[in-house]
N, C-alpha and C positions, 0 to 999 in steps of 0.2 A: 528681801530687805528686812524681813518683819526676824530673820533670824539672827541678822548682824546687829538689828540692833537690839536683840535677845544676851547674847554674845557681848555686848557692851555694858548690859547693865548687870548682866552675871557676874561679868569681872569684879564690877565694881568699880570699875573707873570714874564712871558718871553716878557713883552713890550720893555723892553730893546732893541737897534737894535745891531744885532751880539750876541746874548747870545746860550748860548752849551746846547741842553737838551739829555739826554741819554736815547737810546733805549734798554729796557732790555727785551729781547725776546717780547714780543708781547705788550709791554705798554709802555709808554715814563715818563721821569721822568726826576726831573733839580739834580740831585744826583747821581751820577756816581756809577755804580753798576758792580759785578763782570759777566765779561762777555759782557757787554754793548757797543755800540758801539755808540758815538758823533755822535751829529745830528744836524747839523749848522740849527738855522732859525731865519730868519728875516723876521720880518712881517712891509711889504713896504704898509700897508693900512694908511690910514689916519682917523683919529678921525670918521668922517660920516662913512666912510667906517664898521669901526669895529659895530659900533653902528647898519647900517643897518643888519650887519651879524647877530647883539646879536636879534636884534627885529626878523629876519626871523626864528633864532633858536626858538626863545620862542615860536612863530606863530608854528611852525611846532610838538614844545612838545606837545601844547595845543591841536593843530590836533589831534596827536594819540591820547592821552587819551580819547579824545572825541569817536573817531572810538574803542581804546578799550573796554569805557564804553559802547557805541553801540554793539559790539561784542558778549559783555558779558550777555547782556541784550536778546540777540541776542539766544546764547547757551542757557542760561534759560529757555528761553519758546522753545525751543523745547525740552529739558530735562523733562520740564511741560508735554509737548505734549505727548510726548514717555512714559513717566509716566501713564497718564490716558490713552492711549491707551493699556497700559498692564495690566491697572487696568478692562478696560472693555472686553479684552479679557480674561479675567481671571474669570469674570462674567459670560462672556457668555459662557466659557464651567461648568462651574461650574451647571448654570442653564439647558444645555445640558448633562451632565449626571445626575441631576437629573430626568430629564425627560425621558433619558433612562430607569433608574432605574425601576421609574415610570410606565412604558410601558412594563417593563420585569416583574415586579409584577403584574400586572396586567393578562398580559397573563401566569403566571405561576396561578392564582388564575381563571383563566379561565380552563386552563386544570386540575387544581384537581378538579373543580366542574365537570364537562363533562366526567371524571374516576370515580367520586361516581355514586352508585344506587342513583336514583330516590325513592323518597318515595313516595306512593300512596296520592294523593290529597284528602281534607276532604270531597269534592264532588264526586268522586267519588269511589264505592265501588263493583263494579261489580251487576250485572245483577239478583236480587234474585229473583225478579218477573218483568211477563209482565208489569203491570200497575203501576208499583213502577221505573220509569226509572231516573237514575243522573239529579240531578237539580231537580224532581219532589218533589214538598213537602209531606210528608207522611199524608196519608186523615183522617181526623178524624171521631172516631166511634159514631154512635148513641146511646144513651140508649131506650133500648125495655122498654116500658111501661107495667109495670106490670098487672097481671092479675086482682089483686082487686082493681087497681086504676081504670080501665072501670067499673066496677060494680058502684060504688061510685057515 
């Protein structure tokens, strides 16, 4: 209230000394409304006076906006911030149940190998002979020399 009717006598509307503004519920106005009640004011400033009021008002808009533009600038980067931190927690489980995944295939492919048979290896084949043992290379045979090639 106290700034509209700041705002009314900055204008200068109500410079006049002795002029009536009327209060209509919570805002003031020079136009007499229903329900409103007169509101004598006189404003006993002198010329500097109004003037310094008008420069401290202006000082003082120009403040906020500034602190609001800081505010907001303010909000942003932490909306930034909150942003990529749920961006990278959203990574990092992502890449954590992958790797579960991962880990549970793996150990399922570890126990269906370890429930099959074993299949006999190419080396070995059981025991057929003494001198024939796994890994031994098979010996190769001679040819006997015929009977008419010694005569010869």
């Amino acid at each position: 209230m106290f700034s509209i009717a700041a705002c009314i006598y900055s204008t200068g509307a109500l410079a006049q000394g002795g002029t009536t503004a009327w209060r209509c519920g919570n805002a003031y106005s020079d136009q007499p409304c229903e329900g409103g009640k007169a509101v004598r004011v006189n404003d006993s400033r002198n010329a500097q006076d109004r003037r310094d009021a008008d420069t401290g008002t202006r000082s003082a808009r120009t403040q906020a906006d500034q602190m609001e533009r800081s505010r907001l600038s303010l909000e942003k980067a932490a909306y930034d911030r909150d942003q990529r931190a749920a961006r990278e927690a959203r990574s990092a489980a992502l890449a954590e149940r992958r790797l579960a995944l991962a880990e549970q295939k793996e150990r399922d492919r570890a126990r269906t190998l370890a429930a099959e048979p074993r299949k006999p290896s190419a080396s070995f084949r059981g025991a057929t002979s003494d001198l024939n043992t796994a890994g031994d290379a098979p010996k190769k045979k001679r040819k006997r020399k015929s009977a008419g090639s010694d005569a010869a």
